[in-house]
VEXLUMGU-745136 format. One record per atom (N, C-alpha, C): residue number from 0; residue in three letters; atom name; x, y, z. Coordinates in Angstrom, 3 decimals, decimal comma. Layout:
<pt><i>NUM</i><aa>ALA</aa><at>CA</at><x>X</x><y>Y</y><z>Z</z></pt>
...
//
This chain:
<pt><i>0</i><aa>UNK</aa><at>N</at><x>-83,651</x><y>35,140</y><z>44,357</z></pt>
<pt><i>0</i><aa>UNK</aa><at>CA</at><x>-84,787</x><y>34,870</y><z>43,495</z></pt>
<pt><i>0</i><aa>UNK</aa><at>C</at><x>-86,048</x><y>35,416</y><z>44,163</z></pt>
<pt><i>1</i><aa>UNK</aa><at>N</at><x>-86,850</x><y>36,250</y><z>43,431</z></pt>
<pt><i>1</i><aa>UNK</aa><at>CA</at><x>-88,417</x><y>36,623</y><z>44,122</z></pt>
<pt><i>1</i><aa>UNK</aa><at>C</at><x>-89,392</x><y>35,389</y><z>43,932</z></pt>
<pt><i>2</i><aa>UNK</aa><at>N</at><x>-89,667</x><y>35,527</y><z>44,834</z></pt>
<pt><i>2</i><aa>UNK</aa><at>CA</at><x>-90,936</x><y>34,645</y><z>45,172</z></pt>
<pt><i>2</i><aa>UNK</aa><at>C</at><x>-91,400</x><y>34,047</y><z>44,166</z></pt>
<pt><i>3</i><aa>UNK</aa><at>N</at><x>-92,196</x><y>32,904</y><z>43,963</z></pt>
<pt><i>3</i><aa>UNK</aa><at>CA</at><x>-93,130</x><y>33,130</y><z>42,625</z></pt>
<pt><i>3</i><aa>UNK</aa><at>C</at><x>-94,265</x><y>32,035</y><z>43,082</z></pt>
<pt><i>4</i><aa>UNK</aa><at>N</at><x>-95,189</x><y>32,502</y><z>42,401</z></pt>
<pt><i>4</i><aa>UNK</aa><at>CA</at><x>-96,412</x><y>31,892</y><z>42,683</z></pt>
<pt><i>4</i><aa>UNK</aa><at>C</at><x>-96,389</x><y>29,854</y><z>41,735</z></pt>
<pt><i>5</i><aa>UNK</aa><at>N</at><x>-97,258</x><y>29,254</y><z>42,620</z></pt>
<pt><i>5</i><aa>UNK</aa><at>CA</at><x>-97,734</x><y>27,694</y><z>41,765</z></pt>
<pt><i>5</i><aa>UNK</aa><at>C</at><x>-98,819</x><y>27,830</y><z>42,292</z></pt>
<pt><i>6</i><aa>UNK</aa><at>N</at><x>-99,326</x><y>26,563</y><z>41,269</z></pt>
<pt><i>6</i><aa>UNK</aa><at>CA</at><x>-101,058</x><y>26,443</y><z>41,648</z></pt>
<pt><i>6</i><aa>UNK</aa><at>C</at><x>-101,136</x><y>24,648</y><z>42,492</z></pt>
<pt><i>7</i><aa>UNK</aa><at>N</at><x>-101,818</x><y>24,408</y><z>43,687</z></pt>
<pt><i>7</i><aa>UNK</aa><at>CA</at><x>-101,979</x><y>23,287</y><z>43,751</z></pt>
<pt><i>7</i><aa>UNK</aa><at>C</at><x>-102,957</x><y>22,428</y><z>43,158</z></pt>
<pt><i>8</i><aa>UNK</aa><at>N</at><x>-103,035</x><y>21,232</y><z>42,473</z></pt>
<pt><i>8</i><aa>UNK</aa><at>CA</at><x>-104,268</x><y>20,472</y><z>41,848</z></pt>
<pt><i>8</i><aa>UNK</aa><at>C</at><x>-104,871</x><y>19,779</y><z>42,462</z></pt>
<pt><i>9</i><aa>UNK</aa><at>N</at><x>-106,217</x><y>19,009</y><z>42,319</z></pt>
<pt><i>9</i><aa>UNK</aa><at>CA</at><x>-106,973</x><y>18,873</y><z>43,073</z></pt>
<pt><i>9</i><aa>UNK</aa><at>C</at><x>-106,493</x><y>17,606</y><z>43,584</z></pt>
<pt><i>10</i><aa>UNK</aa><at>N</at><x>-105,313</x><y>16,715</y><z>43,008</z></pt>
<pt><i>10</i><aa>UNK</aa><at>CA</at><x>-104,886</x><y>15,945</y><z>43,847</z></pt>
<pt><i>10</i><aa>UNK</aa><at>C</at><x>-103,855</x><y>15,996</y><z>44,553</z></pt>
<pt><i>11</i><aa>UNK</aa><at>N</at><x>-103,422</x><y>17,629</y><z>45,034</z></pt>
<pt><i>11</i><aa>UNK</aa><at>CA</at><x>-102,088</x><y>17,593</y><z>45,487</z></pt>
<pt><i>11</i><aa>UNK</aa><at>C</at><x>-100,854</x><y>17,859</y><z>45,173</z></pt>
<pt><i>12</i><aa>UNK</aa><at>N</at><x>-100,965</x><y>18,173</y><z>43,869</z></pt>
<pt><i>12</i><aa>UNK</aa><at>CA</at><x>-99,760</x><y>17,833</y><z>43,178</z></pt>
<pt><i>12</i><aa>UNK</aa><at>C</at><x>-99,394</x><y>19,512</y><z>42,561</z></pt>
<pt><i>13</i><aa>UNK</aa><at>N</at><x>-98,005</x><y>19,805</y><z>42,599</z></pt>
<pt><i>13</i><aa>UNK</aa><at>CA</at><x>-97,832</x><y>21,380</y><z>42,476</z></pt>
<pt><i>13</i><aa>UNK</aa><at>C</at><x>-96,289</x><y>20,826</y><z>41,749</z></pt>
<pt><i>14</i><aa>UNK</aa><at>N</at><x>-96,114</x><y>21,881</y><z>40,476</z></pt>
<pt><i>14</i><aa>UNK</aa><at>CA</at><x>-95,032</x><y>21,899</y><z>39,957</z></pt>
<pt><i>14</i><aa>UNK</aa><at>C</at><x>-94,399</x><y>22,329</y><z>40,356</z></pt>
<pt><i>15</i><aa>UNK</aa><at>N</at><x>-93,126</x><y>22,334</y><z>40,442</z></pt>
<pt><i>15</i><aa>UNK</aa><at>CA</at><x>-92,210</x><y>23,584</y><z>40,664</z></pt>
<pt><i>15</i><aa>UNK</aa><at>C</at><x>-91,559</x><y>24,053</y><z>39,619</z></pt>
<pt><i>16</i><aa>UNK</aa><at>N</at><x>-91,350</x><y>25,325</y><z>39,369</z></pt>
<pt><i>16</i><aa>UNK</aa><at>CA</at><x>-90,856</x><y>25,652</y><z>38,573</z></pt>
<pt><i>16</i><aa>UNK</aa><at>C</at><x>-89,207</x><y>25,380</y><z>37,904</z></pt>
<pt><i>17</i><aa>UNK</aa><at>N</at><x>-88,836</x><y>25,372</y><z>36,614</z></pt>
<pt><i>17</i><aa>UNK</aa><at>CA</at><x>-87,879</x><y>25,011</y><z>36,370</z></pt>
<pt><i>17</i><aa>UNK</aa><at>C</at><x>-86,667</x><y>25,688</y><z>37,540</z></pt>
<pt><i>18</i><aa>UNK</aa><at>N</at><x>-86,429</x><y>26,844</y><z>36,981</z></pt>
<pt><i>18</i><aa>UNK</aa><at>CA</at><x>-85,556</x><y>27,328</y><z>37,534</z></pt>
<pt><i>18</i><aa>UNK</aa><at>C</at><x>-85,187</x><y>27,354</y><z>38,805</z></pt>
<pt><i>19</i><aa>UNK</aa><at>N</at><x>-86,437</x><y>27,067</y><z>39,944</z></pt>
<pt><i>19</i><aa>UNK</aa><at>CA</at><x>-86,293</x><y>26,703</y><z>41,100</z></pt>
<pt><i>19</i><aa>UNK</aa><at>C</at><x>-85,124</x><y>25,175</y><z>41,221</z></pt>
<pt><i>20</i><aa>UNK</aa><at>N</at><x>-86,014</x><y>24,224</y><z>40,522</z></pt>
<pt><i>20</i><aa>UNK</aa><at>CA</at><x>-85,824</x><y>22,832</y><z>40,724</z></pt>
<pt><i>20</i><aa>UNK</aa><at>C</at><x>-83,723</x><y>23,281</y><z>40,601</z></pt>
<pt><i>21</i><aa>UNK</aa><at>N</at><x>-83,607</x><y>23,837</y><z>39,255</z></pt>
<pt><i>21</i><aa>UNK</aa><at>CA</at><x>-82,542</x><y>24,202</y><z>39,362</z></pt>
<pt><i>21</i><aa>UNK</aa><at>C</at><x>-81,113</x><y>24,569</y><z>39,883</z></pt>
<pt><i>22</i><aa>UNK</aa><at>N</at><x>-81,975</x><y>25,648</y><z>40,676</z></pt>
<pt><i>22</i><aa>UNK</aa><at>CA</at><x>-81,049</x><y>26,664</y><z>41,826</z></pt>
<pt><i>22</i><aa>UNK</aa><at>C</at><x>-80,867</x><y>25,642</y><z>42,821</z></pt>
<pt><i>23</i><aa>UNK</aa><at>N</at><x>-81,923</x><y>25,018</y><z>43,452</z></pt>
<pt><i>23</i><aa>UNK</aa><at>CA</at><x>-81,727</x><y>23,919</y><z>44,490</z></pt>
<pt><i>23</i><aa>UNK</aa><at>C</at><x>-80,790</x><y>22,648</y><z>44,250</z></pt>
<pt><i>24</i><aa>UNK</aa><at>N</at><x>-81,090</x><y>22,161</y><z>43,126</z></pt>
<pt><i>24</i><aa>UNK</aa><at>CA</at><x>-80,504</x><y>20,802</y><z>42,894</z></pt>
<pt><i>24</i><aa>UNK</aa><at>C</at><x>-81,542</x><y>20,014</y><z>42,726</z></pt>
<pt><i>25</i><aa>UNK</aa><at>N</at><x>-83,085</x><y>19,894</y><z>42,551</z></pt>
<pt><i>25</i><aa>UNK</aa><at>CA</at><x>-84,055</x><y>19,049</y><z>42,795</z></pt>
<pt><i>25</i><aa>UNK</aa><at>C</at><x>-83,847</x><y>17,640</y><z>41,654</z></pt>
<pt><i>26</i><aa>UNK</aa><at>N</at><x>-84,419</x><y>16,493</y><z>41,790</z></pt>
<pt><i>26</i><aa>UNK</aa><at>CA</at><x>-84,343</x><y>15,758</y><z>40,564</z></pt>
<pt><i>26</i><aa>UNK</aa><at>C</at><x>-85,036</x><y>14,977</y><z>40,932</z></pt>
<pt><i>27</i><aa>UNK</aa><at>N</at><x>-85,223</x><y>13,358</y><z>40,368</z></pt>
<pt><i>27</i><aa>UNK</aa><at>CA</at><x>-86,559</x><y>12,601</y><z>41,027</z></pt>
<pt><i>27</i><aa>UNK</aa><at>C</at><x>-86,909</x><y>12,330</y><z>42,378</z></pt>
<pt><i>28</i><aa>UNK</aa><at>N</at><x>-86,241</x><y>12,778</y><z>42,906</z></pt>
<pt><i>28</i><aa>UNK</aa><at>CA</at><x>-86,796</x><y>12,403</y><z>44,671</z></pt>
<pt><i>28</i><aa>UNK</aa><at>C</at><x>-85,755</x><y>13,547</y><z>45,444</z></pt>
<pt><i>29</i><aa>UNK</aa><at>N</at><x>-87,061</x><y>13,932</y><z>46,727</z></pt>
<pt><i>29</i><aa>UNK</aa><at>CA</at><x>-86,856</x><y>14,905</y><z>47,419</z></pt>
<pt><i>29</i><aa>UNK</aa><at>C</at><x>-87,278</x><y>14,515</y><z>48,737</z></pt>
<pt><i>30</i><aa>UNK</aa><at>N</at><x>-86,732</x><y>14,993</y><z>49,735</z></pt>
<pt><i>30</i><aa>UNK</aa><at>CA</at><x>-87,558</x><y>14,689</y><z>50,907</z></pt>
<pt><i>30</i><aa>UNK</aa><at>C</at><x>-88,412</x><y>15,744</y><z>51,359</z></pt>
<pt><i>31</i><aa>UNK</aa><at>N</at><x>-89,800</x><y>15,616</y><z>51,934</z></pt>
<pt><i>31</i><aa>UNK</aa><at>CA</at><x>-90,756</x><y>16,223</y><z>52,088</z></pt>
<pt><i>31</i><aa>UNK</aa><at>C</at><x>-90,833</x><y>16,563</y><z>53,854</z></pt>
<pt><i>32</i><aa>UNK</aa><at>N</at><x>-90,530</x><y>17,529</y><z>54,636</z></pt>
<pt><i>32</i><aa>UNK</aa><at>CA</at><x>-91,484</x><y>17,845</y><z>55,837</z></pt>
<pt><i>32</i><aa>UNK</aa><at>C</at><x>-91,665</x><y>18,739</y><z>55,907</z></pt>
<pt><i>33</i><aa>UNK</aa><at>N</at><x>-92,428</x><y>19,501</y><z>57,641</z></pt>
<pt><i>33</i><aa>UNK</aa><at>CA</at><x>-92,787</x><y>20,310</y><z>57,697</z></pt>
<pt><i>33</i><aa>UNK</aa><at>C</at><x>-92,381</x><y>20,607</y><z>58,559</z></pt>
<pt><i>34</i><aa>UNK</aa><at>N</at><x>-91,287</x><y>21,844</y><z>58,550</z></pt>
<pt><i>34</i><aa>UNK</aa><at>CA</at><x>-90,973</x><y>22,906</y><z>59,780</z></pt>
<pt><i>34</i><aa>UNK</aa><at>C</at><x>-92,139</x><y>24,084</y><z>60,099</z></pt>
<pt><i>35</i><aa>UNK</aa><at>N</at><x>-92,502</x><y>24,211</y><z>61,254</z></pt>
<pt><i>35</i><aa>UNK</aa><at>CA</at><x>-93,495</x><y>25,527</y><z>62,004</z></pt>
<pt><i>35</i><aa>UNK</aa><at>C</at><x>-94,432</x><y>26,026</y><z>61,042</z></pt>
<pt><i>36</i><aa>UNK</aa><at>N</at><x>-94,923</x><y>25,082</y><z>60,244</z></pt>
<pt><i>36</i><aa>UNK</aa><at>CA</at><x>-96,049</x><y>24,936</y><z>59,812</z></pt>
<pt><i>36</i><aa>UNK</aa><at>C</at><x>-95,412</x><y>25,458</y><z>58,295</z></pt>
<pt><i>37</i><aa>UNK</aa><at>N</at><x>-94,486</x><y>25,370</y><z>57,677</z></pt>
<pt><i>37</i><aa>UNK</aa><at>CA</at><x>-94,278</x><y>25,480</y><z>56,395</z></pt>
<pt><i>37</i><aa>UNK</aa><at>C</at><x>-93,227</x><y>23,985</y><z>55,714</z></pt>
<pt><i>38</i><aa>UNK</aa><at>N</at><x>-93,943</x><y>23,728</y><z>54,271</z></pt>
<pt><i>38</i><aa>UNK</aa><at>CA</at><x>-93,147</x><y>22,762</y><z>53,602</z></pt>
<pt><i>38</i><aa>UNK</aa><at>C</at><x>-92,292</x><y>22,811</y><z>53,244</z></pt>
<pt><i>39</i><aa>UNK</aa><at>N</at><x>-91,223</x><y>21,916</y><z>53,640</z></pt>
<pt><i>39</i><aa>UNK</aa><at>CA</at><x>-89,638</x><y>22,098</y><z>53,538</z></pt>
<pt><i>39</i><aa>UNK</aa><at>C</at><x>-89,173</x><y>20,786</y><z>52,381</z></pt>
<pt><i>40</i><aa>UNK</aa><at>N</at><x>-89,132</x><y>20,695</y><z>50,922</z></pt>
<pt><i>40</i><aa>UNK</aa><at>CA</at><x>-88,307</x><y>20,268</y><z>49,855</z></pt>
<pt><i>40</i><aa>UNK</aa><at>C</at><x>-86,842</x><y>19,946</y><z>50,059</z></pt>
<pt><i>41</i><aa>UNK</aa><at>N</at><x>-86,173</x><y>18,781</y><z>50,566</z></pt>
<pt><i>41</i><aa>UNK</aa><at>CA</at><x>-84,818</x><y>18,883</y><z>50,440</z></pt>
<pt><i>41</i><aa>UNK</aa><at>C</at><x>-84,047</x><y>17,645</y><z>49,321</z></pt>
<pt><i>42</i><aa>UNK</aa><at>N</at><x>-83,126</x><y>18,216</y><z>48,092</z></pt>
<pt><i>42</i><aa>UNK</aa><at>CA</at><x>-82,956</x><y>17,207</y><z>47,682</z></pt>
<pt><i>42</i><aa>UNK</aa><at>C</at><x>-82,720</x><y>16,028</y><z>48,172</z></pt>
<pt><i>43</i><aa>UNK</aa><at>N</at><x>-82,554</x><y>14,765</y><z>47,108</z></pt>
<pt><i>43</i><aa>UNK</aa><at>CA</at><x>-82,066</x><y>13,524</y><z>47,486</z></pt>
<pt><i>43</i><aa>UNK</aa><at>C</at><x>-81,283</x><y>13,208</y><z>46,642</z></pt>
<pt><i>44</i><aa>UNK</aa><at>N</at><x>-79,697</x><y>12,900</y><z>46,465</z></pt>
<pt><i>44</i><aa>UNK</aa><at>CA</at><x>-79,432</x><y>12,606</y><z>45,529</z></pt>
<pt><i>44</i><aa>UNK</aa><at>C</at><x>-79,525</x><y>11,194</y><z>44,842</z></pt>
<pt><i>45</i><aa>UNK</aa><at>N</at><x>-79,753</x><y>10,792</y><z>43,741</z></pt>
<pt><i>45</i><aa>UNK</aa><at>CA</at><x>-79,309</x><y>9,662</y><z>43,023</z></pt>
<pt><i>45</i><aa>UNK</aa><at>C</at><x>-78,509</x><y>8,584</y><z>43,600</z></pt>
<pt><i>46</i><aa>UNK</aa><at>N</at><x>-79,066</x><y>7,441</y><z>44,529</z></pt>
<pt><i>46</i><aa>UNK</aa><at>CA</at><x>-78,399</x><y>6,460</y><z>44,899</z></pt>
<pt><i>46</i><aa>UNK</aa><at>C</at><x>-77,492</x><y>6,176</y><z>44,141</z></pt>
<pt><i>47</i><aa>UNK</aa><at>N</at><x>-77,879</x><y>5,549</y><z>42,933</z></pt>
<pt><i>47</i><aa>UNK</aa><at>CA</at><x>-76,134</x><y>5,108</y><z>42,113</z></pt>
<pt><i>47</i><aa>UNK</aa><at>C</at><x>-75,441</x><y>6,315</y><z>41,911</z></pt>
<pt><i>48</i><aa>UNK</aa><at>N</at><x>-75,842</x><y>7,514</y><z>41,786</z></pt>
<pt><i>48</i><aa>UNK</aa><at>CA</at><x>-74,900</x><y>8,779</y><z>40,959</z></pt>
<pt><i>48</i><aa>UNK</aa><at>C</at><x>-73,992</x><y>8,786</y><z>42,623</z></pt>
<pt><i>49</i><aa>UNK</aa><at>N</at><x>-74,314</x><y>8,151</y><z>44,040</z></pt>
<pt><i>49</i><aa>UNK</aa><at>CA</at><x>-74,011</x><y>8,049</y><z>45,104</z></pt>
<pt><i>49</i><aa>UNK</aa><at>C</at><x>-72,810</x><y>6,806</y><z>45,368</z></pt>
<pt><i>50</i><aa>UNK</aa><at>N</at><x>-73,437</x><y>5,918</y><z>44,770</z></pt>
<pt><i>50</i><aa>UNK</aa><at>CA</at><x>-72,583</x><y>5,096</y><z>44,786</z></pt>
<pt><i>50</i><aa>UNK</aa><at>C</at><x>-71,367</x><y>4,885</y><z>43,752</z></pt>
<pt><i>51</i><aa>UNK</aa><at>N</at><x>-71,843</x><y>5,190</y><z>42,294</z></pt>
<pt><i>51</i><aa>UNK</aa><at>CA</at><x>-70,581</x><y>5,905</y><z>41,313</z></pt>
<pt><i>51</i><aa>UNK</aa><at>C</at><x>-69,599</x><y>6,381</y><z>42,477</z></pt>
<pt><i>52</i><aa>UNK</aa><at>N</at><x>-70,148</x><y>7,538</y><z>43,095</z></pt>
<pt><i>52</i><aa>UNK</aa><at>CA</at><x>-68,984</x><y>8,351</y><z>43,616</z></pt>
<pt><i>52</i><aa>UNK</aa><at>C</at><x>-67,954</x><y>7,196</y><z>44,684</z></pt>
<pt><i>53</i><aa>UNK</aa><at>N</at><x>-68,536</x><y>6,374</y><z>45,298</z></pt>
<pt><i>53</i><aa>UNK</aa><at>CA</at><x>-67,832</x><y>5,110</y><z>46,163</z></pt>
<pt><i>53</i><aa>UNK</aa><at>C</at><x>-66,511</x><y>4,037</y><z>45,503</z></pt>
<pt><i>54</i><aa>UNK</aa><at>N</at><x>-67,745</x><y>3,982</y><z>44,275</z></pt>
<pt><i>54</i><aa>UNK</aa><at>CA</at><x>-66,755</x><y>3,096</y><z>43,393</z></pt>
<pt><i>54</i><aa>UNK</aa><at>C</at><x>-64,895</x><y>3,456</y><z>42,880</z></pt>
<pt><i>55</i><aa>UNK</aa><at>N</at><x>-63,870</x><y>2,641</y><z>43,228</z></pt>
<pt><i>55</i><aa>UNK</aa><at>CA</at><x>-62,824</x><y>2,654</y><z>42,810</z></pt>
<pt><i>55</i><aa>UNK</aa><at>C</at><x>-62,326</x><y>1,823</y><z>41,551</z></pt>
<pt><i>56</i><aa>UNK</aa><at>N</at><x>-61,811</x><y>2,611</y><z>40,786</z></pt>
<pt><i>56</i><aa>UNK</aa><at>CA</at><x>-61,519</x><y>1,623</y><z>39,821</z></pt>
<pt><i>56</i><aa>UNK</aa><at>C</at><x>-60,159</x><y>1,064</y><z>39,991</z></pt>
<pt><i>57</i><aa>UNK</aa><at>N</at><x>-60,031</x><y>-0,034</y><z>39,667</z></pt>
<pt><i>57</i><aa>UNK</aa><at>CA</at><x>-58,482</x><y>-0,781</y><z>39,892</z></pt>
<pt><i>57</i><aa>UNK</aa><at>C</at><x>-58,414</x><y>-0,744</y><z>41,051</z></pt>
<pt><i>58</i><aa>UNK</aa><at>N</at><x>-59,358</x><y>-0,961</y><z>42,316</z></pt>
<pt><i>58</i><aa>UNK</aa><at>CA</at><x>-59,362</x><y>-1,425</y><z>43,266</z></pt>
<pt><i>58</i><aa>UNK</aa><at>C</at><x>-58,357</x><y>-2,316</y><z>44,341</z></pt>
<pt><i>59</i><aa>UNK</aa><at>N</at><x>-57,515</x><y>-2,050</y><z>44,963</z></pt>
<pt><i>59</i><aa>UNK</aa><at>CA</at><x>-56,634</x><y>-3,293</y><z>45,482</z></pt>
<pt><i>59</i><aa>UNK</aa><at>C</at><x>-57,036</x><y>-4,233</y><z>46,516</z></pt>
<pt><i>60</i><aa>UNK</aa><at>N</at><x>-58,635</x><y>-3,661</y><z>46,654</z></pt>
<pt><i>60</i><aa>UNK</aa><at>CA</at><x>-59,329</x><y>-4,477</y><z>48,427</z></pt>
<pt><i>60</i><aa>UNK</aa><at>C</at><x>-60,727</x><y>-4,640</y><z>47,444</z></pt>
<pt><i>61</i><aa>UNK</aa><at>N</at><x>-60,959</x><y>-5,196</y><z>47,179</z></pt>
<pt><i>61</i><aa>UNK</aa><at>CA</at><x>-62,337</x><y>-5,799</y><z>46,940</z></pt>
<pt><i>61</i><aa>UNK</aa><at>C</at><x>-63,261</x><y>-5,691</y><z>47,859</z></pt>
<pt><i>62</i><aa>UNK</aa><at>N</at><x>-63,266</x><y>-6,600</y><z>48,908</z></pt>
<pt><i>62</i><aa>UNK</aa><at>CA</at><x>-63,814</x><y>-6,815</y><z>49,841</z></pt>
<pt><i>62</i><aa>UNK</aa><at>C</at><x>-64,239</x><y>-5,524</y><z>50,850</z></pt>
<pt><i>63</i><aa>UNK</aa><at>N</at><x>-62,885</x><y>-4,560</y><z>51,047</z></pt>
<pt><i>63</i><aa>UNK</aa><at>CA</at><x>-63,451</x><y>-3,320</y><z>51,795</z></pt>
<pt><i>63</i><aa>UNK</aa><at>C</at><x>-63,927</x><y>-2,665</y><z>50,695</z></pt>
<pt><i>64</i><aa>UNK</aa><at>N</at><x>-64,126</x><y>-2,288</y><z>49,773</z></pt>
<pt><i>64</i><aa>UNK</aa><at>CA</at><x>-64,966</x><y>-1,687</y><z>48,376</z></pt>
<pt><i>64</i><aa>UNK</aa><at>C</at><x>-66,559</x><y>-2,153</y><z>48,671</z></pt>
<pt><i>65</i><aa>UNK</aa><at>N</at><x>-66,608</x><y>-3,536</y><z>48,889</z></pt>
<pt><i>65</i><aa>UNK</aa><at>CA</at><x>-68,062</x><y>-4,215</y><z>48,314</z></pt>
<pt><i>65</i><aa>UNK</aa><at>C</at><x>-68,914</x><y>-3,843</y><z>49,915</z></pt>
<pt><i>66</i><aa>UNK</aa><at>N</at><x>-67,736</x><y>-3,703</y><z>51,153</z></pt>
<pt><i>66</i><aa>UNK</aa><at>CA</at><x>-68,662</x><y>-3,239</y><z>52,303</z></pt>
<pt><i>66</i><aa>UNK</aa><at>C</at><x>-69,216</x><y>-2,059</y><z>52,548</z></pt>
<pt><i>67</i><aa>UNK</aa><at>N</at><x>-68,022</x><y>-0,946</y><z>51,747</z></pt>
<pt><i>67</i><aa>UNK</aa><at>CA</at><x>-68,516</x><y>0,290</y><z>51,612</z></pt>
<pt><i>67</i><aa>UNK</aa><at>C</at><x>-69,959</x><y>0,539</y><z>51,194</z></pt>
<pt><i>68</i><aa>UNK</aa><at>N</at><x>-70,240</x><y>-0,385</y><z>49,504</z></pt>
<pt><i>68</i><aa>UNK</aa><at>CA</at><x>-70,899</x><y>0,120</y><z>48,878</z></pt>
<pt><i>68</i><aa>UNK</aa><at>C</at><x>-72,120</x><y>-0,368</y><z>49,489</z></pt>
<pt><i>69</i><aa>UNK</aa><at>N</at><x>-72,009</x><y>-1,809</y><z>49,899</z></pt>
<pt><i>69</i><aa>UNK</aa><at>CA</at><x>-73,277</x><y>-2,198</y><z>50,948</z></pt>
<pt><i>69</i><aa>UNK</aa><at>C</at><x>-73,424</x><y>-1,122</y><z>52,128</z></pt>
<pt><i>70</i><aa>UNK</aa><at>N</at><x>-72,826</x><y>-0,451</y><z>52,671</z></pt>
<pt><i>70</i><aa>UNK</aa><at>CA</at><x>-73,137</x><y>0,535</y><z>54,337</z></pt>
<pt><i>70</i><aa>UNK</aa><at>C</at><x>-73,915</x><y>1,609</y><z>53,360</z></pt>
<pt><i>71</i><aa>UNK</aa><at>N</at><x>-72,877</x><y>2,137</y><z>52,131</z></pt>
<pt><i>71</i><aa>UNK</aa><at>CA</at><x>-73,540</x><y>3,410</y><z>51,481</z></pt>
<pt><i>71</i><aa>UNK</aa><at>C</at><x>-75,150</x><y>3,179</y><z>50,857</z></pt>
<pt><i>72</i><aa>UNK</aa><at>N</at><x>-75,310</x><y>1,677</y><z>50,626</z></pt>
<pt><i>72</i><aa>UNK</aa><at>CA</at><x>-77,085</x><y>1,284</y><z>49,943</z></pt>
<pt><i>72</i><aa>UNK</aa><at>C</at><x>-77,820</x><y>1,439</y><z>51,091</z></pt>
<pt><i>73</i><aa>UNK</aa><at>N</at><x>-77,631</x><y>0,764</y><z>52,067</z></pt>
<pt><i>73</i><aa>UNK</aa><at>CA</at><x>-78,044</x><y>0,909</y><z>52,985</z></pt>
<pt><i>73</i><aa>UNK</aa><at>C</at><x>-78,938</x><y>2,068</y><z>53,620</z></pt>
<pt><i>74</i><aa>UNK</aa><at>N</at><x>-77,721</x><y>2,659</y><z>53,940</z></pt>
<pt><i>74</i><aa>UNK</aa><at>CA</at><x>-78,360</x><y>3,986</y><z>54,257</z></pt>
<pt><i>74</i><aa>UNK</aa><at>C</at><x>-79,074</x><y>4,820</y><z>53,261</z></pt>
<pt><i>75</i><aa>UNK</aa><at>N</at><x>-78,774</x><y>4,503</y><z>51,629</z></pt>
<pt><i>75</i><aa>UNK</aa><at>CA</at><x>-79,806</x><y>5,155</y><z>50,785</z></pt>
<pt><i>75</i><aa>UNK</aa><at>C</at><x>-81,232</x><y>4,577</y><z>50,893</z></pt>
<pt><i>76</i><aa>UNK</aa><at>N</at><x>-81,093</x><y>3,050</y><z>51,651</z></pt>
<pt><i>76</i><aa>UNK</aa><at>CA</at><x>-82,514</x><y>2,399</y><z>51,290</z></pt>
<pt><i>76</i><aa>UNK</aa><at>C</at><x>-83,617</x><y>3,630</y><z>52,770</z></pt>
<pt><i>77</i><aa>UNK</aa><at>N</at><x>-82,639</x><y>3,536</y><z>53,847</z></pt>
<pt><i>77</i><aa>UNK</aa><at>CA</at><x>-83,173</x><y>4,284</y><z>55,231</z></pt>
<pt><i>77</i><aa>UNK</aa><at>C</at><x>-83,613</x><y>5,312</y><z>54,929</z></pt>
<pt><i>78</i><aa>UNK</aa><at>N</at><x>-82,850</x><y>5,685</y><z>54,145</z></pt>
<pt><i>78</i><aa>UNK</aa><at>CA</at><x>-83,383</x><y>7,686</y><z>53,978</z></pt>
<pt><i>78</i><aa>UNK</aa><at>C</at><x>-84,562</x><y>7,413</y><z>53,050</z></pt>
<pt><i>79</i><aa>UNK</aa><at>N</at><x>-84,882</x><y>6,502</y><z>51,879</z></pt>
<pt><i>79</i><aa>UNK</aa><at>CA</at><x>-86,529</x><y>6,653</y><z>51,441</z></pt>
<pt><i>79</i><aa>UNK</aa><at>C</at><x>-87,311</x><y>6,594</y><z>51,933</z></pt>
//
């Protein structure tokens, strides 16, 4: 993909373009830093679309299911 230009607003706030958000995977939350002086966007995925993926159906352990899904929240709550 070539480059493409955004505009920043006066509070900060810069769209990204569709097709970017796209190619990456972007969706409501991203994590934000800064490598050697440039801003680095990395998705985040969807805690539940995260935990969906955990969930078993017809389960035969309950209990190791419900610890999973608690270790997997967990660590979604750390990473915000």
């Amino acid at each position: 993909m070539d480059p493409l230009t955004a505009k920043v607003d006066r509070k900060g706030r810069i769209v990204i373009p569709a097709e970017v958000r796209r190619e990456v995977g972007l969706s409501k939350r991203v994590r934000v830093k800064v490598e050697k002086g440039r801003v680095v966007l990395e998705p985040i995925e969807d805690p539940l679309k995260s935990l969906e993926k955990i969930v078993v159906k017809g389960t035969s352990n309950v209990e190791r299911d419900i610890r999973r899904l608690r270790r997997a929240a967990e660590c979604k709550l750390l990473e915000a």
